[in-house]
N, C-alpha and C positions, 0 to 999 in steps of 0.2 A: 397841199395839206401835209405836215409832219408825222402825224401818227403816233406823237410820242408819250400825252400825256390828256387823258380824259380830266373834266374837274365842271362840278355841277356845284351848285350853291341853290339853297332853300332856306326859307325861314319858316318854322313848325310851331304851331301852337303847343309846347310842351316843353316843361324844364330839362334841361342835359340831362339830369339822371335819369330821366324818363328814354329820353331818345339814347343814350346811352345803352340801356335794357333794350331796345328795337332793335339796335344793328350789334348786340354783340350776345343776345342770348336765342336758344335756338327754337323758345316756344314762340318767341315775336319773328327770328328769320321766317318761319313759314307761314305766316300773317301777311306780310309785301315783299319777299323776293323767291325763297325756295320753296318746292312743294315738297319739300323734306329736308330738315336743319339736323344735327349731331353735332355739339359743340360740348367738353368736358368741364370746362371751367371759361371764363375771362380772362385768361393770363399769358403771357407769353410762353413762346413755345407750345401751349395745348394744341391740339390738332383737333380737325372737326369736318364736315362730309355737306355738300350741299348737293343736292340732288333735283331734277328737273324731269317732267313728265308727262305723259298723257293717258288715258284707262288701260288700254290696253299694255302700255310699257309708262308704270311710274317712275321707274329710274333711267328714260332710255339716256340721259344726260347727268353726269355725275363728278362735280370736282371735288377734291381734298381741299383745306386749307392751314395756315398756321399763322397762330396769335401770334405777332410780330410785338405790337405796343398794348397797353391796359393802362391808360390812365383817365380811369373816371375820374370824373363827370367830363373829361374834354379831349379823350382821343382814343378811340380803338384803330388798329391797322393790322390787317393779316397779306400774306400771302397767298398765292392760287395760281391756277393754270401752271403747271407745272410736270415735267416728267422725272424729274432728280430731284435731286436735297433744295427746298424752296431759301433761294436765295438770290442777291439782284445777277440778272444775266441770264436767271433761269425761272424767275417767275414773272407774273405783276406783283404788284402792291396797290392795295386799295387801302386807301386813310380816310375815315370820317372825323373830322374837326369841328367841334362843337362849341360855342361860347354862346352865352347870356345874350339875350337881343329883349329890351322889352320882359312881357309877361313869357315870351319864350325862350328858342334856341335860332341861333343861325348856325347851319349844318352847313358843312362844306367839304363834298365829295371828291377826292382825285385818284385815280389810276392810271399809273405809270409803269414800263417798262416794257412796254411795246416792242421798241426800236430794238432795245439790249435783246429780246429773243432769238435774235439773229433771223428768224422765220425769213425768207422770200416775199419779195414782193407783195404779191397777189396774199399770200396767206396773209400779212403783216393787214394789208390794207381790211381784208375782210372782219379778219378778226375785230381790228380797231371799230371796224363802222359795225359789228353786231355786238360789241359791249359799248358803243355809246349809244345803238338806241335801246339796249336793253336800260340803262341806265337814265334815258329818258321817259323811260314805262315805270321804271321802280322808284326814281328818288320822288317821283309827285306821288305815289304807291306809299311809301315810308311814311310820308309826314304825313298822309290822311292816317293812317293808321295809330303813328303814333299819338296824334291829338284827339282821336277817339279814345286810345287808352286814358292819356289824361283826364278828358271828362266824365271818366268811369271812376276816376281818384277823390 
């Protein structure tokens, strides 16, 4: 296995601008992926906080992130994981790509930069195989949620 690049594809009952709003604002992040979203704006460069938890410690898991792209209705990408200036070599990058399918969207998930972390082995592998099943719990997470939104529209 490479490790170098996660990428999920879904088709969501909901128009891009909708699924747009799900993975790039932060009252729909803690809907399907964080139990706590801080996002300032849509825009590049804003910076925003995801947070992950359980009763006793809500934040015991906490990344930073930064708006990399904004281009609604058909692309948000930030970076994350990170311990410096988020850039490639020193972060991932997650891009949601979105285009028209139908009465919907086809979403199509990638995370990259694995490999450039430089991390060791063992880290590199771990890592990769606990954001791709987190990423198999949330992008089917995403599109229930976001086509719940829709039928509320």
């Amino acid at each position: 296995m490479e490790f170098g690049t996660i990428e999920r594809e879904i088709h969501i009952d909901a128009t891009p601008e909708t699924v747009f709003e799900v993975v790039s604002s932060p009252e729909h992040l803690q809907e399907w992926w964080a139990d706590e979203a801080d996002l300032t704006s849509a825009t590049p460069g804003a910076m925003g906080e995801l947070a992950w938890g359980d009763k006793e410690n809500p934040r015991s898991h906490v990344e930073t992130f930064t708006v990399v792209e904004a281009d609604r209705p058909r692309r948000f990408a930030f970076r994350w994981v990170y311990d410096e200036a988020p850039a490639a070599g020193t972060s991932l990058l997650v891009t949601f790509d979105l285009s028209p399918a139908g009465s919907g969207t086809k979403l199509r998930m990638t995370e990259s930069g694995f490999r450039e972390k430089g991390w060791e082995v063992a880290v590199l592998e771990q890592s990769y195989r606990e954001h791709s099943e987190g990423w198999d719990l949330f992008i089917p997470r995403l599109a229930e949620y976001a086509a719940r939104l829709a039928a509320t529209r």
